[in-house]
N, C-alpha and C positions, 0 to 999 in steps of 0.2 A: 529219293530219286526225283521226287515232283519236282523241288526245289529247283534240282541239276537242270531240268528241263524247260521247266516252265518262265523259271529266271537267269540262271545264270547261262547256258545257249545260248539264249538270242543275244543276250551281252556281250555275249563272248565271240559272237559270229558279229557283232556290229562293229566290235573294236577291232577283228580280223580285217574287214570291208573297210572301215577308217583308216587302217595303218597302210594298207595299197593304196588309196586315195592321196595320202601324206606322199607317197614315193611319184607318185603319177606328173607328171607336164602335158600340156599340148604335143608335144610332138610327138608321144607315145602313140596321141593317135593321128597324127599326120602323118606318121610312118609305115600305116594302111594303104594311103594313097603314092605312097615311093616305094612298097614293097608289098602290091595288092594279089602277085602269085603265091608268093609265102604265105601270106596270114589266109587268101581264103583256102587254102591246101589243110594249113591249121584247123580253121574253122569250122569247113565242111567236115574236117577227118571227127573234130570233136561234137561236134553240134549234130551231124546225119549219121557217122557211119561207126561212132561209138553206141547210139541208140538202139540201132540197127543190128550189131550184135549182139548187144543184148539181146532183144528182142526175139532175135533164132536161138538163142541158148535157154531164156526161158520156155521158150516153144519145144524144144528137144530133149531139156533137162527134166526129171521126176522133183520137180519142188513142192511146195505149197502154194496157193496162190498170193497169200501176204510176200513170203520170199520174194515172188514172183513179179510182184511191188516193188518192196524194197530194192531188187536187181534195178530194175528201170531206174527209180528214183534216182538210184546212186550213177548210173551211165548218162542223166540229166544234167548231172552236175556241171558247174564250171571247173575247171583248172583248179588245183589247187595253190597256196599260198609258199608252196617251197620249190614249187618248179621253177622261179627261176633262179633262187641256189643252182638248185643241182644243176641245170644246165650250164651254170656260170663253170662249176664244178667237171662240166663234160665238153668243157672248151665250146658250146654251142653258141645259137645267136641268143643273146640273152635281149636284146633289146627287142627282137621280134617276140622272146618269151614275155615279155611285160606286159607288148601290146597285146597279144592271144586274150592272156589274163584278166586284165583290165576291161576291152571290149567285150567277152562273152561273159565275164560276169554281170556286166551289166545287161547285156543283150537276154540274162539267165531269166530276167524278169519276165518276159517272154515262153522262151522255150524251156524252160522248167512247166510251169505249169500246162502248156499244149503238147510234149512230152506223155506227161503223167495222164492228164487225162483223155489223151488218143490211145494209150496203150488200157487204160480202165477199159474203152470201148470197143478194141479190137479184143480184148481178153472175154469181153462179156462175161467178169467177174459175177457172178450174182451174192456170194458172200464176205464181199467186200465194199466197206461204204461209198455211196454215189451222189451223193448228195453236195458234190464236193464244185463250188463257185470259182469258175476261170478269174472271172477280177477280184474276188476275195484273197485268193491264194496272188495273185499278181500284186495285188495292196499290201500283203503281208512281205514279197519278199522286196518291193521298191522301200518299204520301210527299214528291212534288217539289212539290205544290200546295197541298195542302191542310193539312195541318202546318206548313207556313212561316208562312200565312195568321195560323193560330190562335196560333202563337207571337209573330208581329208584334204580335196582340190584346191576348195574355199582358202581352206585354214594354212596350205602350205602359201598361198600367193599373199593371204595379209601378212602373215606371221615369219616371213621364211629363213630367217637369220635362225627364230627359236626349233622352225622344223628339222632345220640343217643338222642340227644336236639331238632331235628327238627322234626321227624317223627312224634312223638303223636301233634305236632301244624297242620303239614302237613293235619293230619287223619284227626282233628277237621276240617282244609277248606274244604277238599275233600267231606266233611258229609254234610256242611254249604252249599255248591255249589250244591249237589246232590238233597237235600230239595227245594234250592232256584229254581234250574231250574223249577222243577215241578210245583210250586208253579209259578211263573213266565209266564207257558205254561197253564196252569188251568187258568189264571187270574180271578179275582174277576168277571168282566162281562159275561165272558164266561161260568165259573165253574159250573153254574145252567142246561145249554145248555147240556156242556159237557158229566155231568153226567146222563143226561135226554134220549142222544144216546149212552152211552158206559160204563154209571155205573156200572149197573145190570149183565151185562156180563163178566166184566172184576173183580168185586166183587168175581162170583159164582168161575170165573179160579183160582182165587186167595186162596180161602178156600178152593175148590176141591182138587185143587193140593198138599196145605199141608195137609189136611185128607190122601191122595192118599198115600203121600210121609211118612209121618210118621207111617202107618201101611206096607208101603211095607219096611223099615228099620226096624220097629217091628218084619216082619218077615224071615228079610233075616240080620238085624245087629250086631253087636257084642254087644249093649247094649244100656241101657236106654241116658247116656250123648250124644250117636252117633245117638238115634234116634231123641232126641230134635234139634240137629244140623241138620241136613236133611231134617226136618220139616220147619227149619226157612228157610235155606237154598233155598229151590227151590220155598217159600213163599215170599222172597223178590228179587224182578229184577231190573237190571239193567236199570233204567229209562232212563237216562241222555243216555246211548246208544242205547234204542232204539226211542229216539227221535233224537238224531243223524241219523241214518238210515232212519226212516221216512221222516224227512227235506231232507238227502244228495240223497235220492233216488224218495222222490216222492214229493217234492216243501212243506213238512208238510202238512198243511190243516186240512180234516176229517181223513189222514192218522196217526198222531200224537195224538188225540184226547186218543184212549183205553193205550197210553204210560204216559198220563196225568195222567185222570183217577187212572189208575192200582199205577200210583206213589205217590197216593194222600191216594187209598186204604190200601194200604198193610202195612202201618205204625202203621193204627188203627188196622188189623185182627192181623198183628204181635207183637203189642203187647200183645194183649186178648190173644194171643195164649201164648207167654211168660207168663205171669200169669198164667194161667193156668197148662202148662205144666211144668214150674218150682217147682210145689211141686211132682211131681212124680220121685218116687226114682227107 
């Protein structure tokens, strides 16, 4: 498992950040400034008030305090790598799904790590390590995250003839890898365990947060395709990074576990929810 974590993760998480990077333009993010109701509805719902529930459900829930980490970590995350599939899939706005993705993964560099370690200090964890550097952890994830991004950018604008070909192969690993990781960190013997201390909680965040998100788009969005996207949006996270974060900051363990979980969940609510909300016009 050292191996899994120590090397092949962060690889696996850069070639994730590189293959978004390859699909990205300018305009993904000029489309903030011609559609800045949408994304910050997006953003806030994902960036404050997915936190935030967390935050009361560890506070109300009988966990552990590692749990009690890992929940956060995983509600820090950015957007995952297949919401804007699904949402292409739930007839939503997919172009405002790119930008969500794109922007607060980079913005993650940020709010991941003052995230994690506001909620160390509201928790007044005392058997939980603290020792833990805001720009060390901000260093670590501009390297795994945020330089893949810019290089995919890079490498689409010199290259773009050979990206054109490569990108949607690109998407497929990055999707492949994303799946497998979890799949991987759940393992067959564990996955009973896992879900027996982190299921139920990491379940309720998961459907909370897209009921949350998709009535606060309802009513603060420009429309039906934007509120399906914002729904899916802050309904699927980034696993693969916050199991990253977990390993790079707290040795994995019980810490990783609600980024298992939560990676294992949200594929089945996301899709039920896709169904669902794809016939709403």
């Amino acid at each position: 498992m050292g191996i899994i974590t120590d090397i092949f993760l962060p690889l696996a998480l850069a070639f994730i950040m590189f293959a978004l990077g390859l699909g990205l333009t300018g305009a993904d993010f000029l489309r903030v400034l011609k559609q800045p109701k949408d994304f910050l509805v997006g953003a806030i719902s994902q960036i404050i008030l997915l936190p935030i529930i967390a935050f009361i459900l560890i506070k109300i829930w009988p966990i552990s305090p590692e749990l009690a980490i890992g929940v956060m970590i995983i509600a820090a995350a950015p957007g995952g790598v297949t919401s804007n599939i699904l949402t292409s899939f739930a007839k939503g706005d997919v172009a405002l799904s790119v930008s969500l993705t794109a922007i607060i993964s980079l913005l993650s560099v940020i709010t991941v790590p003052f995230i994690i370690i506001t909620s160390l200090n509201i928790l007044d964890l005392n058997n939980v390590p603290q020792n833990i550097s805001l720009t060390n952890m901000a260093l670590s994830m501009f390297l795994i995250v945020t330089l893949p991004v810019i290089l995919g950018m890079i490498i689409k604008k010199i290259l773009s003839n050979f990206v054109l070909s490569f990108e949607p192969i690109a998407k497929k690993i990055s999707i492949f890898l994303f799946v497998l990781i979890g799949a991987i960190l759940a393992e067959r013997n564990n996955v009973i365990a896992y879900f027996a201390q982190a299921g139920l909680i990491t379940l309720v965040l998961n459907v909370v947060m897209m009921i949350v998100a998709f009535y606060a788009a309802q009513l603060l969005g420009s429309g039906v395709a934007q509120k399906k996207c914002i729904a899916i949006e802050c309904g699927l996270q980034n696993g693969t990074l916050a199991i990253f974060v977990a390993t790079t900051l707290f040795g994995g363990g019980v810490y990783l576990i609600p980024a298992a979980t939560y990676s294992l969940i949200m594929f089945a609510t996301s899709l039920i929810s896709v169904f669902i909300i794809k016939k709403m016009d």
